[in-house]
C-alpha positions in Angstrom: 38.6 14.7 -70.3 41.4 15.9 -72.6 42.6 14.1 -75.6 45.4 11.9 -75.4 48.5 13.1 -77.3 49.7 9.6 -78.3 46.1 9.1 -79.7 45.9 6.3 -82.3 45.1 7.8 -86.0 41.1 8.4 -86.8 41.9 5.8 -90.4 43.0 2.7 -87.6 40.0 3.5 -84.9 37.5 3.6 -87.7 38.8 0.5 -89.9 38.9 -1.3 -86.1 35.0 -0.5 -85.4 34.0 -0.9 -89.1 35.7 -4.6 -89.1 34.5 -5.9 -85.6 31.5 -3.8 -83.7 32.1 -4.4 -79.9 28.4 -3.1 -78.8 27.1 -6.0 -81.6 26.2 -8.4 -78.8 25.5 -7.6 -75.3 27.4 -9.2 -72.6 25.1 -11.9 -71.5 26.3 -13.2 -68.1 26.7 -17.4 -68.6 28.1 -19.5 -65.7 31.2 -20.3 -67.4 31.3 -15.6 -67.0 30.7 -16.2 -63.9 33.6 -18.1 -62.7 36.1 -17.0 -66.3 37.6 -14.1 -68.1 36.2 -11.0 -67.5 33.9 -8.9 -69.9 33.0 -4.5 -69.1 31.9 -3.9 -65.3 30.4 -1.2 -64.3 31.7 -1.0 -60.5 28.7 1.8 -59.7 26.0 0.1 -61.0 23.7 -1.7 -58.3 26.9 -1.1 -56.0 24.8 -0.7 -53.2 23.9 -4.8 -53.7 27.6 -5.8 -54.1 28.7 -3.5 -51.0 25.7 -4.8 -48.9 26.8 -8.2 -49.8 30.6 -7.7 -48.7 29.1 -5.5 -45.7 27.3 -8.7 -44.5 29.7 -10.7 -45.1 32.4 -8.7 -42.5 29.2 -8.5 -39.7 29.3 -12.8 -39.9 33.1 -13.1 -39.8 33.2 -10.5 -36.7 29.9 -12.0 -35.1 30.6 -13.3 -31.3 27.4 -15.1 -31.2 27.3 -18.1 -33.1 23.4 -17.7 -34.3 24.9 -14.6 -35.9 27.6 -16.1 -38.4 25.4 -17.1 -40.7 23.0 -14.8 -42.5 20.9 -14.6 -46.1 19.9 -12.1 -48.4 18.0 -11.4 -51.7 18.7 -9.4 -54.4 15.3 -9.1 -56.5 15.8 -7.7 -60.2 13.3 -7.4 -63.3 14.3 -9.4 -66.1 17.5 -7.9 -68.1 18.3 -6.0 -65.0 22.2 -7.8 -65.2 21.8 -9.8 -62.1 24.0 -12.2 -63.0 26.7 -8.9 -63.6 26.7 -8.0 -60.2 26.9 -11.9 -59.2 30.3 -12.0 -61.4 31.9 -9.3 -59.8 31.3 -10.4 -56.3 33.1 -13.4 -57.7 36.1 -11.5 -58.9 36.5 -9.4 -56.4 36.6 -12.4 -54.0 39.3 -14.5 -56.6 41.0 -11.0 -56.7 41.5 -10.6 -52.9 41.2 -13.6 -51.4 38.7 -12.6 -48.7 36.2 -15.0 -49.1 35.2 -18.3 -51.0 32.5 -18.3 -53.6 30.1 -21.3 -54.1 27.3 -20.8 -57.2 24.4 -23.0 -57.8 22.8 -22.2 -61.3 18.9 -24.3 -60.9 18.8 -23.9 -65.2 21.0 -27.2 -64.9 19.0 -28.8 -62.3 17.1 -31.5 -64.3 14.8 -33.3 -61.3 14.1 -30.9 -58.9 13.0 -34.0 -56.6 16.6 -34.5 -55.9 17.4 -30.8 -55.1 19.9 -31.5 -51.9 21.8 -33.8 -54.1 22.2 -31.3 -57.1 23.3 -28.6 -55.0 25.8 -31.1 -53.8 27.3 -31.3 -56.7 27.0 -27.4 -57.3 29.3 -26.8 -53.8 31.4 -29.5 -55.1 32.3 -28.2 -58.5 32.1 -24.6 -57.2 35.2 -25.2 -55.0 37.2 -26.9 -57.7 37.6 -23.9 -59.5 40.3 -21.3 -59.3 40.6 -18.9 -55.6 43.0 -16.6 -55.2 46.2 -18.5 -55.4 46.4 -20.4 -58.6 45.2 -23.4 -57.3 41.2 -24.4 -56.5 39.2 -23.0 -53.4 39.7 -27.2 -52.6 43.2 -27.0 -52.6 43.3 -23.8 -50.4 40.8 -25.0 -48.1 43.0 -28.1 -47.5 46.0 -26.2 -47.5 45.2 -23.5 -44.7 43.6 -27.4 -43.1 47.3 -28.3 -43.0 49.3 -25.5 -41.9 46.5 -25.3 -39.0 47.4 -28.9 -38.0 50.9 -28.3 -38.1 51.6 -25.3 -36.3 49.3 -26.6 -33.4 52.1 -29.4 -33.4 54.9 -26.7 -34.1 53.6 -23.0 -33.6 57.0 -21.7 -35.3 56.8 -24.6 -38.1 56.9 -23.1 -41.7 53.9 -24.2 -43.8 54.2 -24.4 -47.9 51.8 -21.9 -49.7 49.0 -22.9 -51.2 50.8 -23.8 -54.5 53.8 -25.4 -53.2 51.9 -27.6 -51.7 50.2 -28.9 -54.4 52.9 -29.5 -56.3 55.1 -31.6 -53.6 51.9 -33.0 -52.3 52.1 -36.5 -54.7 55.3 -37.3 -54.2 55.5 -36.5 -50.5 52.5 -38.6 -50.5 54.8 -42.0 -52.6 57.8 -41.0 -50.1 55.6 -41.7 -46.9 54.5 -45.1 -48.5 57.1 -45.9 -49.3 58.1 -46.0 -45.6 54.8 -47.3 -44.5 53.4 -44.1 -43.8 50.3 -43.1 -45.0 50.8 -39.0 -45.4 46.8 -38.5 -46.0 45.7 -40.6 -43.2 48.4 -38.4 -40.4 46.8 -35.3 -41.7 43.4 -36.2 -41.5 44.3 -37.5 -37.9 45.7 -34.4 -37.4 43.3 -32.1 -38.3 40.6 -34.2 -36.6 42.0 -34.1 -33.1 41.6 -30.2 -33.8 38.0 -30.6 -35.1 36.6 -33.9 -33.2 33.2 -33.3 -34.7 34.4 -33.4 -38.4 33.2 -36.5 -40.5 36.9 -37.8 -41.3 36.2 -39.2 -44.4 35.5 -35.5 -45.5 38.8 -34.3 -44.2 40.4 -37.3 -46.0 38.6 -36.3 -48.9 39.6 -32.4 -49.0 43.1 -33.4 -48.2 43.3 -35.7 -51.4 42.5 -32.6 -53.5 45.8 -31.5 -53.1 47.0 -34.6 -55.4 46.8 -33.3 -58.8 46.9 -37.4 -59.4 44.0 -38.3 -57.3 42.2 -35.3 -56.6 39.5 -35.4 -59.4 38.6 -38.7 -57.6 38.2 -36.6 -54.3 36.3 -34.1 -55.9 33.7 -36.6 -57.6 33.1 -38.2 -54.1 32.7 -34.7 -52.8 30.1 -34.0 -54.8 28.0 -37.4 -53.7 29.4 -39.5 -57.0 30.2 -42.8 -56.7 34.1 -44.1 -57.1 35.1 -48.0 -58.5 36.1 -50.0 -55.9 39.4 -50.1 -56.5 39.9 -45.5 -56.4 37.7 -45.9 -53.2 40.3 -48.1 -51.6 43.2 -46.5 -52.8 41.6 -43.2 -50.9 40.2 -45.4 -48.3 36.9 -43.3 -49.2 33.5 -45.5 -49.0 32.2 -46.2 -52.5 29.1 -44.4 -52.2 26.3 -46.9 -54.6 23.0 -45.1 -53.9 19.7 -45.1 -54.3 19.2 -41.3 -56.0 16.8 -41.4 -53.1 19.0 -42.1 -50.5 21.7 -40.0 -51.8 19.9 -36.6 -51.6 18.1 -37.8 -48.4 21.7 -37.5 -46.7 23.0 -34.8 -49.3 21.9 -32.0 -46.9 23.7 -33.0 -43.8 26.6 -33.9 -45.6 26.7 -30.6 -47.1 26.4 -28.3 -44.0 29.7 -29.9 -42.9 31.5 -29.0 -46.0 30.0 -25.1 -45.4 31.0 -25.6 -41.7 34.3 -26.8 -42.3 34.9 -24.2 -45.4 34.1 -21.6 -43.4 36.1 -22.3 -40.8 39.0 -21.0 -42.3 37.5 -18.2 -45.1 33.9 -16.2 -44.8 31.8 -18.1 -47.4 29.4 -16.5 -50.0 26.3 -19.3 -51.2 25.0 -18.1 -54.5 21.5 -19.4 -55.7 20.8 -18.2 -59.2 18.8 -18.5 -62.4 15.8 -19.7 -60.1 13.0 -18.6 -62.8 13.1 -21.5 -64.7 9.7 -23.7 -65.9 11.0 -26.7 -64.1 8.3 -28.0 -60.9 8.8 -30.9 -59.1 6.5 -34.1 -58.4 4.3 -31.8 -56.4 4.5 -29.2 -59.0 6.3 -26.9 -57.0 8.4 -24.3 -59.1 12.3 -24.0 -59.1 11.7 -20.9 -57.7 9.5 -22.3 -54.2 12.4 -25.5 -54.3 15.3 -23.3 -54.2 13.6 -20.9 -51.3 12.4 -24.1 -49.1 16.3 -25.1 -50.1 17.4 -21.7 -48.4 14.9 -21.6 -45.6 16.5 -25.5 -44.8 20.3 -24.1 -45.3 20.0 -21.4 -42.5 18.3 -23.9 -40.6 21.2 -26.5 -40.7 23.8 -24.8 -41.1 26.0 -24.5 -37.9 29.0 -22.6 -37.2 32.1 -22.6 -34.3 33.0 -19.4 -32.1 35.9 -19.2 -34.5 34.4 -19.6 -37.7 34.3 -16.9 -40.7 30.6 -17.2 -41.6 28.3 -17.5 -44.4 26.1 -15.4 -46.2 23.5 -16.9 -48.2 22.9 -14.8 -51.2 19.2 -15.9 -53.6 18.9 -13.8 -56.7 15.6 -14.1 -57.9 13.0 -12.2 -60.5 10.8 -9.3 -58.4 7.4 -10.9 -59.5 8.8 -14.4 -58.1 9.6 -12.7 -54.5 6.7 -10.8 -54.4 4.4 -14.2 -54.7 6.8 -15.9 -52.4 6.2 -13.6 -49.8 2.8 -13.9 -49.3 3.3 -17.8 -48.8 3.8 -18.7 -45.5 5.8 -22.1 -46.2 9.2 -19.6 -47.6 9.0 -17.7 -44.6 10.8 -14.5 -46.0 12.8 -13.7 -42.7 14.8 -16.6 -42.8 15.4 -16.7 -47.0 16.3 -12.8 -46.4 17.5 -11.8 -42.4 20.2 -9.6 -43.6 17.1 -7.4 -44.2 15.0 -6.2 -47.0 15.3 -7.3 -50.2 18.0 -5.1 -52.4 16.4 -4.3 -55.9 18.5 -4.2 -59.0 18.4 -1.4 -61.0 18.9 -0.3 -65.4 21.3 1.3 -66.6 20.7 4.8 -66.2 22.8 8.0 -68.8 25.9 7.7 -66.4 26.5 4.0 -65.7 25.7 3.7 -70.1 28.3 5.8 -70.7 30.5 4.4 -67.9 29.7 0.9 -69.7 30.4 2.3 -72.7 33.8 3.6 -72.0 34.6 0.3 -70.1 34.3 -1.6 -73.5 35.6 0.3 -75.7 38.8 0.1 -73.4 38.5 -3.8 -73.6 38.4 -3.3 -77.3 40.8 -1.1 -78.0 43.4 -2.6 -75.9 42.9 -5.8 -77.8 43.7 -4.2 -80.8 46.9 -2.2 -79.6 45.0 1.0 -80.3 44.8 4.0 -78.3 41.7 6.4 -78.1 41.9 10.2 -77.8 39.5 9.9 -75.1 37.8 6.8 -73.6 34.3 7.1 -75.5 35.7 7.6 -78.8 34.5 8.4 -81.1 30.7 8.8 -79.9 31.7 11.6 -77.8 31.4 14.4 -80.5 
């Protein structure tokens, strides 16, 4: 590649490196990467994991049969591989275009294991309350499109706010119908109900009271199985939720297929299970690695989707060794944790996708510093 004639002086690029080394640390992949700012991608490493994930995804949301809309796949990976890299960019690429919603479940932070279905409950709950596409949570445009689907089957040439407009009219839209003896949260949920009969309400309720940048931390904590104080559960005529941890993640699972259902009704949906190879076991010793696969196996299961919905993919990223054992134990039936098909392995970094890496951070860096390199692996092209 030629040198670039507006090329930043060798005496700048040199003190730059010689000050701050941007190949000091590698990028290790956290949760908070996950769903924050970027760091270096390498689009062509392990693409073929990424595209096979956004392949599958496209076969569920054009599936006719409903036994079809909802499939699962593995990605297997050696330790160091950069799983959780190609995790990220499916991510971003899904913030970026707004084709799908993205829920991650990290087991590192599940403490007892014995109360999986309630963890990941919280997991799909604080999943969607971070940013989608639109500058508001994958929440607030889940309750959003919710809306505009209830009122143009009212008024098929209605105009509907976007996503963010919403939101910020929502409270006091909300005090304006009160204060005419409406309750706005209660006709919506109606609403949307009479379009989906088979919808717990006090979900809908719930989702719809995300778009209250007031209230809809409350929402979000009931979402996630949490308990409210009597007087928040009243003022979003939610129940109060006091369980038993027993009880709570004996009816976590159900309660959680309807928030995939009801998601995916109006986006495809991408279920990420991650950082399974943990030392954690559960009362019966079982490993975080067998939990999270009986977890999947009972997912796929349960899961149910309409005619019309988007589908899910179920995506488990999990060390090669770990699959390999779990194969060859009939209780994680691999063609249910994997249907899409075989296993994808990850793969290093090979001379190309180093020096693709390389040139990707040295980008990063120099833009940071307002500099401009002759060419985009300077200066460990020479």
């Amino acid at each position: 590649m030629p040198a670039s004639s507006k090329a930043s002086t060798d005496t700048d690029i040199f003190a730059a490196l010689t000050a701050i080394n941007p190949f000091e640390k590698p990028p290790i992949v956290r949760e908070q990467n996950i769903w924050g700012e970027s760091f270096p991608d390498v689009p062509s490493l392990n693409a073929v994991a990424s595209d096979s994930l956004f392949t599958a995804m496209k076969k569920v949301q054009a599936a006719e049969s409903i036994s079809e809309k909802v499939t699962s796949m593995v990605f297997t990976a050696e330790r160091g591989v950069g799983k959780s890299h190609v995790i990220r960019r499916i991510r971003h690429r899904l913030q970026a275009t707004g084709e799908g919603t993205f829920i991650y479940a990290s087991a590192d932070k599940y403490g007892d294991l014995d109360y999986v279905d309630a963890l990941f409950q919280q997991s799909v709950a604080e999943s969607l309350d971070q940013l989608g596409s639109e500058g508001v949570t994958q929440w607030q445009e889940i309750a959003a499109l919710m809306v505009a689907r209830a009122i143009r089957a009212s008024n098929a040439k209605a105009t509907v706010l976007a996503a963010r407009d919403l939101v910020s009219k929502f409270d006091q839209v909300y005090h304006n119908s009160r204060a005419k003896n409406k309750d706005l949260v209660s006709d919506l949920s109606q609403a949307i109900r009479r379009l989906k009969p088979n919808t717990d309400l006090y979900l809908l309720r719930a989702v719809i009271w995300t778009l209250s940048e007031e209230r809809g931390s409350l929402a979000v904590k009931w979402l996630a199985g949490e308990p409210l104080s009597t007087q928040d559960a009243a003022d979003l005529r939610l129940p109060v939720q006091r369980q038993a941890e027993s009880e709570k993640n004996a009816s976590a699972l159900s309660f959680v297929c309807e928030i995939l259902a009801l998601v995916s009704e109006f986006k495809p949906l991408v279920v990420c299970f991650d950082e399974l190879d943990t030392l954690a076991a559960n009362a019966d010793g079982y490993t975080t690695v067998m939990v999270i696969l009986d977890l999947v196996k009972r997912l796929v299961g349960a899961v149910c989707q309409s005619e019309h919905g988007n589908g899910i993919v179920i995506l488990t990223v999990v060390q090669s060794d770990s699959w390999s054992h779990a194969k060859i134990t009939k209780k994680y039936s691999s063609e249910k944790i994997s249907s899409y098909g075989e296993p994808i392995e990850l793969v290093y970094l090979n001379a190309g996708t180093i020096c693709d890496l390389a040139a990707a951070t040295l980008q990063k860096f120099y833009e940071k510093k307002g500099l401009i390199a002759p060419t985009p692996i300077y200066p460990f092209d020479g």
